[in-house]
Backbone atoms as SQL, in Angstrom:
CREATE TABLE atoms (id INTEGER PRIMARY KEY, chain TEXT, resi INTEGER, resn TEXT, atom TEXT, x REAL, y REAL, z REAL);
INSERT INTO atoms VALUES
  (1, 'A', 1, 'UNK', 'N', -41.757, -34.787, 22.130),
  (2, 'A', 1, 'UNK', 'CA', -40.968, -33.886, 22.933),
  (3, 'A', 1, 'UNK', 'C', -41.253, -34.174, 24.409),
  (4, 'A', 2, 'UNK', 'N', -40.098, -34.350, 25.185),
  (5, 'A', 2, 'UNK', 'CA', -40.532, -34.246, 26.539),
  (6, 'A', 2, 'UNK', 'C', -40.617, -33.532, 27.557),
  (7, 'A', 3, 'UNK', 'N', -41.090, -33.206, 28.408),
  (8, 'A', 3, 'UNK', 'CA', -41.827, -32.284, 29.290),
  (9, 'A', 3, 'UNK', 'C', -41.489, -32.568, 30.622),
  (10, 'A', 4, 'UNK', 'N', -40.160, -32.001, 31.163),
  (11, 'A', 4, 'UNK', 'CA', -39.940, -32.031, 32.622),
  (12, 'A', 4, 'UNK', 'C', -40.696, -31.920, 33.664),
  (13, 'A', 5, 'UNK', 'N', -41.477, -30.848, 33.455),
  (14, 'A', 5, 'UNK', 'CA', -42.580, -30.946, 34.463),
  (15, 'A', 5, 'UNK', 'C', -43.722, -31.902, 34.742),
  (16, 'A', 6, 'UNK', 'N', -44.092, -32.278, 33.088),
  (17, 'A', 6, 'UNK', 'CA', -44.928, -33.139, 33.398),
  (18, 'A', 6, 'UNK', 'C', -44.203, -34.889, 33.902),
  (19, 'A', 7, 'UNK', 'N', -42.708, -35.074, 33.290),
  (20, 'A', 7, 'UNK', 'CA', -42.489, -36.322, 34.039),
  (21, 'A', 7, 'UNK', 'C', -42.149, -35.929, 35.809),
  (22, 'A', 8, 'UNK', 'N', -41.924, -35.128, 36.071),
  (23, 'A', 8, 'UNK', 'CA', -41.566, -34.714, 37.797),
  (24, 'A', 8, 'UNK', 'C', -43.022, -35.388, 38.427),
  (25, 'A', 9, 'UNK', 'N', -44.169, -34.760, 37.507),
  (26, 'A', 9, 'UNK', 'CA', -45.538, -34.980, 38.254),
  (27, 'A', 9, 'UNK', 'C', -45.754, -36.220, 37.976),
  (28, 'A', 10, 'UNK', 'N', -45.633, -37.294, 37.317),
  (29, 'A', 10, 'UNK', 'CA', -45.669, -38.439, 37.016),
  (30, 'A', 10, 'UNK', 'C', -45.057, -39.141, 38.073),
  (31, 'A', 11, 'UNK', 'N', -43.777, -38.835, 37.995),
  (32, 'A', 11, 'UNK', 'CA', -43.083, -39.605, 39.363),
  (33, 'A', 11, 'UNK', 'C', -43.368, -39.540, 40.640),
  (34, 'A', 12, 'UNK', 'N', -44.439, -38.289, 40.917),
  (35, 'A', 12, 'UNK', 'CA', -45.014, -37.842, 42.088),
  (36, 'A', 12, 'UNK', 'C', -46.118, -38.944, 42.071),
  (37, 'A', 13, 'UNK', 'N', -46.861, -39.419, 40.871),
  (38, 'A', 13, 'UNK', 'CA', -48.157, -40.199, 40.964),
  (39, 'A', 13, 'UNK', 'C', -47.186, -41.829, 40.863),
  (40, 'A', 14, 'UNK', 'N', -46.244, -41.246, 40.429),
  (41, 'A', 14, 'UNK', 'CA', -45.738, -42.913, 40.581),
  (42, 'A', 14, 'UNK', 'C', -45.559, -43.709, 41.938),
  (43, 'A', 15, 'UNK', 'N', -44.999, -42.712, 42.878),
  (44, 'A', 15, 'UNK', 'CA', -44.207, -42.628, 44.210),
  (45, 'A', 15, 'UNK', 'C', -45.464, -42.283, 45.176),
  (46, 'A', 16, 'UNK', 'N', -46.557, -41.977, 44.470),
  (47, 'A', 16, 'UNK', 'CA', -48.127, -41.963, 44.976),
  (48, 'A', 16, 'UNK', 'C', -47.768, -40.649, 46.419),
  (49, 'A', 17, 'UNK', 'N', -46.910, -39.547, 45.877),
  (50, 'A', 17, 'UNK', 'CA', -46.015, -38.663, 47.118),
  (51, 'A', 17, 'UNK', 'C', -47.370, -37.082, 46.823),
  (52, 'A', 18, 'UNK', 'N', -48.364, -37.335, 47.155),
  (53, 'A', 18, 'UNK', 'CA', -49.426, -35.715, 46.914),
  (54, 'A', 18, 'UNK', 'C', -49.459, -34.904, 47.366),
  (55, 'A', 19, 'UNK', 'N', -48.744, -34.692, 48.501),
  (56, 'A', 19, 'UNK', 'CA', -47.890, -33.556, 49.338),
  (57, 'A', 19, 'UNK', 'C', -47.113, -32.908, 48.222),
  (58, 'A', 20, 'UNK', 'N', -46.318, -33.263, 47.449),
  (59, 'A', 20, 'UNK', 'CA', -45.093, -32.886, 46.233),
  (60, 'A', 20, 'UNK', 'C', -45.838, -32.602, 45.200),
  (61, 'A', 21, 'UNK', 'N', -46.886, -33.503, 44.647),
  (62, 'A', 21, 'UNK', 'CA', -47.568, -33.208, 43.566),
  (63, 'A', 21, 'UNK', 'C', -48.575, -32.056, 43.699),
  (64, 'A', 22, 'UNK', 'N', -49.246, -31.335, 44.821),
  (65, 'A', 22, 'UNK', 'CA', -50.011, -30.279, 44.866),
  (66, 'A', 22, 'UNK', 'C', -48.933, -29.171, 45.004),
  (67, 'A', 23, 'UNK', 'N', -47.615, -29.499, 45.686),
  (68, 'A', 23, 'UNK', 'CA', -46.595, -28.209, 45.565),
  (69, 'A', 23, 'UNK', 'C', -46.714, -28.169, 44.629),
  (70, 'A', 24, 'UNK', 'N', -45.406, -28.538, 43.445),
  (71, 'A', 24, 'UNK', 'CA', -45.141, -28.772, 42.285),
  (72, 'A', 24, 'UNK', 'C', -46.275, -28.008, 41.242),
  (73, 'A', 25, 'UNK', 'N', -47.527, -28.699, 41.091),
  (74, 'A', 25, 'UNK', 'CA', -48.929, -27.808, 40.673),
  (75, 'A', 25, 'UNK', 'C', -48.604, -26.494, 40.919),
  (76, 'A', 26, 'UNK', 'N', -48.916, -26.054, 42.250),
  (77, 'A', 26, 'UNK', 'CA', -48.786, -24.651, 42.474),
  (78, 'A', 26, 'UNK', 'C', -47.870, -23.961, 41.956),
  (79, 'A', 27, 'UNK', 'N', -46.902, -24.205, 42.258),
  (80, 'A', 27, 'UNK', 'CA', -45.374, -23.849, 41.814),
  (81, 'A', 27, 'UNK', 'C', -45.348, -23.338, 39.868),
  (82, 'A', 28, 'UNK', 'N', -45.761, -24.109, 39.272),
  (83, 'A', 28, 'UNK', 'CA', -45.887, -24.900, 38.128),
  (84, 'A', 28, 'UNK', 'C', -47.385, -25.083, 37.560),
  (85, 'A', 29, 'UNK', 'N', -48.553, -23.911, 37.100),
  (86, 'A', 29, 'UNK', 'CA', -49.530, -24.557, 36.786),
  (87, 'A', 29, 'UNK', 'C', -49.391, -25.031, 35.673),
  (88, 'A', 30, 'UNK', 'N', -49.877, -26.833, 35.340),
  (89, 'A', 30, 'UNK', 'CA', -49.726, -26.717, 34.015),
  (90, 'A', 30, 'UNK', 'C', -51.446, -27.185, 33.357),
  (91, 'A', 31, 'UNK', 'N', -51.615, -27.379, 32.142),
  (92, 'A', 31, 'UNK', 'CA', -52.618, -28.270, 32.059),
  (93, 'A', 31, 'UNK', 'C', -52.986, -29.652, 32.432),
  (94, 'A', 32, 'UNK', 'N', -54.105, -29.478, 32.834),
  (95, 'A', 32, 'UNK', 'CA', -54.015, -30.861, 33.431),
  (96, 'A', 32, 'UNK', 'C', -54.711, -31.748, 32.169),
  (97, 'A', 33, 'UNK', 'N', -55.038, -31.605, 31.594),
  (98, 'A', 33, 'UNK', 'CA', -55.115, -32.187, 30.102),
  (99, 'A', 33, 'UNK', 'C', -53.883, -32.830, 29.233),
  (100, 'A', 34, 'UNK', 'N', -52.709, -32.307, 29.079),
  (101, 'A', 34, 'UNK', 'CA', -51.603, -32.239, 29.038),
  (102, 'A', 34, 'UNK', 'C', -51.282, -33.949, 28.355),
  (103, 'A', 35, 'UNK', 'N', -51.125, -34.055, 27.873),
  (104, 'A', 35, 'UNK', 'CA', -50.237, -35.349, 27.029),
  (105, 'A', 35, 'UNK', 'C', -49.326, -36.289, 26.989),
  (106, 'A', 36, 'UNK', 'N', -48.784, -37.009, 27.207),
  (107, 'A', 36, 'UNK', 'CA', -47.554, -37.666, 26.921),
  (108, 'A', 36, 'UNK', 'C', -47.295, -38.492, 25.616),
  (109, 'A', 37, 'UNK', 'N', -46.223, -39.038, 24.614),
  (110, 'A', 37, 'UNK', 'CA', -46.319, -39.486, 23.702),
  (111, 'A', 37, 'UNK', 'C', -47.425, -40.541, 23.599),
  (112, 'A', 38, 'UNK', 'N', -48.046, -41.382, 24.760),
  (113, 'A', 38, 'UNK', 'CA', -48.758, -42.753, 24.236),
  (114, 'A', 38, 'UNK', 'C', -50.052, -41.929, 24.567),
  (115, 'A', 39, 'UNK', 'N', -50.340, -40.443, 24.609),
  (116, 'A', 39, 'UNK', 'CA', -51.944, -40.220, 24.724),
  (117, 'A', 39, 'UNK', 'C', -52.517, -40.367, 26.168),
  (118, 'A', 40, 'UNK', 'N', -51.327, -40.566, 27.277),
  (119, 'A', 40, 'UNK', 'CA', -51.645, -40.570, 28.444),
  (120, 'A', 40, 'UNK', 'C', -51.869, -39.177, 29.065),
  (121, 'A', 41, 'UNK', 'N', -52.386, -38.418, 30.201),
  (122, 'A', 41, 'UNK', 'CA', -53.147, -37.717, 30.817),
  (123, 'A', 41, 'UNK', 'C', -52.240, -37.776, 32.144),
  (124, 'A', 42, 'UNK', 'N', -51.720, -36.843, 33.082),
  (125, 'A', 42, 'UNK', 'CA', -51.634, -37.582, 34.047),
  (126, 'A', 42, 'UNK', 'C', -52.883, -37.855, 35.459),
  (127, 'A', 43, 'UNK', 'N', -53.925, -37.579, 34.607),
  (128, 'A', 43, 'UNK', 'CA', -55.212, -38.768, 35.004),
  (129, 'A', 43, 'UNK', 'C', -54.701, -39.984, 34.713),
  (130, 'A', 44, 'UNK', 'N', -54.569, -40.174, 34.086),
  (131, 'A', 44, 'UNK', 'CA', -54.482, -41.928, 33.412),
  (132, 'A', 44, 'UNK', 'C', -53.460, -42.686, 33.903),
  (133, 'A', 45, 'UNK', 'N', -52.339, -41.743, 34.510),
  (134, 'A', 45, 'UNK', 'CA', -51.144, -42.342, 35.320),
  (135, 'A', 45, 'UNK', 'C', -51.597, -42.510, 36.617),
  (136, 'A', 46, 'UNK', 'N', -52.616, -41.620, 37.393),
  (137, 'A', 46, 'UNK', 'CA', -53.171, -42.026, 38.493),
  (138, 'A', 46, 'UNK', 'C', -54.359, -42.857, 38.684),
  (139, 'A', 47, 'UNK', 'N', -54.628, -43.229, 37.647),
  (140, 'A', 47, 'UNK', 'CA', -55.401, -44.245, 37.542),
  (141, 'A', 47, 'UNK', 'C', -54.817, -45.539, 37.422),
  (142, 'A', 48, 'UNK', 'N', -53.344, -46.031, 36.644),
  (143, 'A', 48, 'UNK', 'CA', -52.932, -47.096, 36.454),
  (144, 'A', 48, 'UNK', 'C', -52.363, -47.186, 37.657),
  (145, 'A', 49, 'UNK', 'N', -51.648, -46.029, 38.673),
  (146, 'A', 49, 'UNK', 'CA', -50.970, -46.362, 40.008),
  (147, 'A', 49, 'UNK', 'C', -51.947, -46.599, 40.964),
  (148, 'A', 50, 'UNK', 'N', -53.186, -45.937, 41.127),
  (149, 'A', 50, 'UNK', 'CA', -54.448, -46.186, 41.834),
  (150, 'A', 50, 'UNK', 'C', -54.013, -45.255, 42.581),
  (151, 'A', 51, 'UNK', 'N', -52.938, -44.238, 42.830),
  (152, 'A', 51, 'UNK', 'CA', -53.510, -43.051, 43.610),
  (153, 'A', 51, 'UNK', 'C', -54.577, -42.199, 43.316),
  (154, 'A', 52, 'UNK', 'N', -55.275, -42.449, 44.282),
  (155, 'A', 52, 'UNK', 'CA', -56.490, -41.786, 44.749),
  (156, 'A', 52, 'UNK', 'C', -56.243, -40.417, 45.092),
  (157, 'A', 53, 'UNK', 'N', -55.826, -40.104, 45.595),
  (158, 'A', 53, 'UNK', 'CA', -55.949, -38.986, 46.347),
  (159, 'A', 53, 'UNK', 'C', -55.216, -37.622, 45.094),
  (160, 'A', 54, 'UNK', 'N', -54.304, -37.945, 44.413),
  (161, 'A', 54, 'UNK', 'CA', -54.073, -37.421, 43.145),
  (162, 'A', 54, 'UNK', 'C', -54.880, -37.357, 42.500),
  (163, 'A', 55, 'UNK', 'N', -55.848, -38.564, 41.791),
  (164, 'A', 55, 'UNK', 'CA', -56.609, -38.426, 41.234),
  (165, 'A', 55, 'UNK', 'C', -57.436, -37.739, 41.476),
  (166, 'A', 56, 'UNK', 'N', -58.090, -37.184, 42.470),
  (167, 'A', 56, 'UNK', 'CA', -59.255, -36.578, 43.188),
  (168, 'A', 56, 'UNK', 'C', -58.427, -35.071, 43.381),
  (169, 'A', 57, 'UNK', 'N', -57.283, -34.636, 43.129),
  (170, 'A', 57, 'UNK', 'CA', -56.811, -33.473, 42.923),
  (171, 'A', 57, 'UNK', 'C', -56.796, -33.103, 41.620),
  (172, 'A', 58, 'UNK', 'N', -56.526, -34.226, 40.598),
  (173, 'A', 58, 'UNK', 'CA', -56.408, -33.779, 39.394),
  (174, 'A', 58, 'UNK', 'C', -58.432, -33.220, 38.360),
  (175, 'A', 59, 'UNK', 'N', -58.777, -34.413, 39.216),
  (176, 'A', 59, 'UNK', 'CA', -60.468, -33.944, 38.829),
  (177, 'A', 59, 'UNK', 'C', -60.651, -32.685, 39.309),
  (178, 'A', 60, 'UNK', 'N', -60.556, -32.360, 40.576),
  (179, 'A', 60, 'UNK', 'CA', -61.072, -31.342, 41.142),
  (180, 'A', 60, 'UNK', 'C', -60.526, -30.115, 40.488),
  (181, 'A', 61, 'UNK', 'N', -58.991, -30.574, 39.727),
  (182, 'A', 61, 'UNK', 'CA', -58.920, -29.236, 38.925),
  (183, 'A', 61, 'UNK', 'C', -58.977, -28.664, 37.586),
  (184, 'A', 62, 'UNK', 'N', -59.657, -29.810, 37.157),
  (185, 'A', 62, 'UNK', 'CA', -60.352, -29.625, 36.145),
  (186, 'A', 62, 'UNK', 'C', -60.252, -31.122, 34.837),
  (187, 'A', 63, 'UNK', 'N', -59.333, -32.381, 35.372),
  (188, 'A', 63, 'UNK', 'CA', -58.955, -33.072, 34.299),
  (189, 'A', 63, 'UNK', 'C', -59.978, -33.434, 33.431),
  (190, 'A', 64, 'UNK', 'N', -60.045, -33.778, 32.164),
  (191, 'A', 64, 'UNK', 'CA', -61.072, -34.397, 31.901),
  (192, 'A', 64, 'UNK', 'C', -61.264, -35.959, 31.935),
  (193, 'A', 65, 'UNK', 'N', -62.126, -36.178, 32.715),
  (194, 'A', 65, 'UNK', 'CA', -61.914, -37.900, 33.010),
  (195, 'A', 65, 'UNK', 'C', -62.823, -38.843, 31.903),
  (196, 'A', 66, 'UNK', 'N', -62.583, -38.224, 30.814),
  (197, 'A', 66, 'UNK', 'CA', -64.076, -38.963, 29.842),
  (198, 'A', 66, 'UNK', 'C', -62.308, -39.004, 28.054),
  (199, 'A', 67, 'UNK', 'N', -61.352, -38.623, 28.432),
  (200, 'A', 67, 'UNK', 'CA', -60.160, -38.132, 27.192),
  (201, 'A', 67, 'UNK', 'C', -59.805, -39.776, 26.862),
  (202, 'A', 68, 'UNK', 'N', -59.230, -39.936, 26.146),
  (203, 'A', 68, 'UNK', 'CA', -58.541, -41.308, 25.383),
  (204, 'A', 68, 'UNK', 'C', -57.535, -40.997, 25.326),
  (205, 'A', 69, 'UNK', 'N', -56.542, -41.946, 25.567),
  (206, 'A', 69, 'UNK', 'CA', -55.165, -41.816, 24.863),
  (207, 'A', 69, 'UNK', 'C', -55.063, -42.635, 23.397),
  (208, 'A', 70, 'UNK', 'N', -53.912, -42.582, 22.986),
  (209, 'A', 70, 'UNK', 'CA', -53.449, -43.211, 21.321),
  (210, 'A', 70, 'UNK', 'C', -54.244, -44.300, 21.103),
  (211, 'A', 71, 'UNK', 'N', -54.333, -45.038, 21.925),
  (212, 'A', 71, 'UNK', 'CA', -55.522, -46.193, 21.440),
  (213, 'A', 71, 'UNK', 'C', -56.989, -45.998, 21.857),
  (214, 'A', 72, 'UNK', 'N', -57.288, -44.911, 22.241),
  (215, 'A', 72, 'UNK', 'CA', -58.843, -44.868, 22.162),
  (216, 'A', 72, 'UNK', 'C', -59.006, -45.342, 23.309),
  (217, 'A', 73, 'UNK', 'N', -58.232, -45.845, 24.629),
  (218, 'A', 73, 'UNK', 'CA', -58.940, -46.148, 25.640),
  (219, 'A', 73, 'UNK', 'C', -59.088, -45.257, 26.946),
  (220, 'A', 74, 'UNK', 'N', -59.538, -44.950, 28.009),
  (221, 'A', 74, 'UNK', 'CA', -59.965, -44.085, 28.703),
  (222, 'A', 74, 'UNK', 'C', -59.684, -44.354, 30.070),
  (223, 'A', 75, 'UNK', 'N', -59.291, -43.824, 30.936),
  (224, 'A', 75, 'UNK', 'CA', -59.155, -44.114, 32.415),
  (225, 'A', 75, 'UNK', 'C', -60.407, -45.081, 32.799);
């Protein structure tokens, strides 16, 4: 099933835009644990884009940075 909110925030880590992605959050709390079909996190999307500065929003609010997706591998 897919999850508007969570692809909006994806495209925010895609577009590396964290001005939009801490609105959006606020606006919108969701889990930051949260899923996508391949077991991705959107930790794990800011980790493959290398935004930093997302990433360091998403820790700080709680992600877990230790989770696996579908294949067992880990940010």
């Amino acid at each position: 099933m897919k999850n508007p909110l969570f692809e909006n925030l994806v495209a925010c880590i895609v577009n590396n835009n964290s001005n939009k992605f801490s609105e959006i959050l606020k606006k919108n709390p969701i889990d930051l644990n949260s899923k996508d079909g391949k077991g991705w996190t959107l930790l794990h999307y800011a980790a493959q884009y290398l935004t930093v500065e997302i990433g360091q929003i998403l820790i700080s609010g709680g992600a877990d940075v230790n989770t696996k997706d579908n294949f067992g591998n880990n940010i």
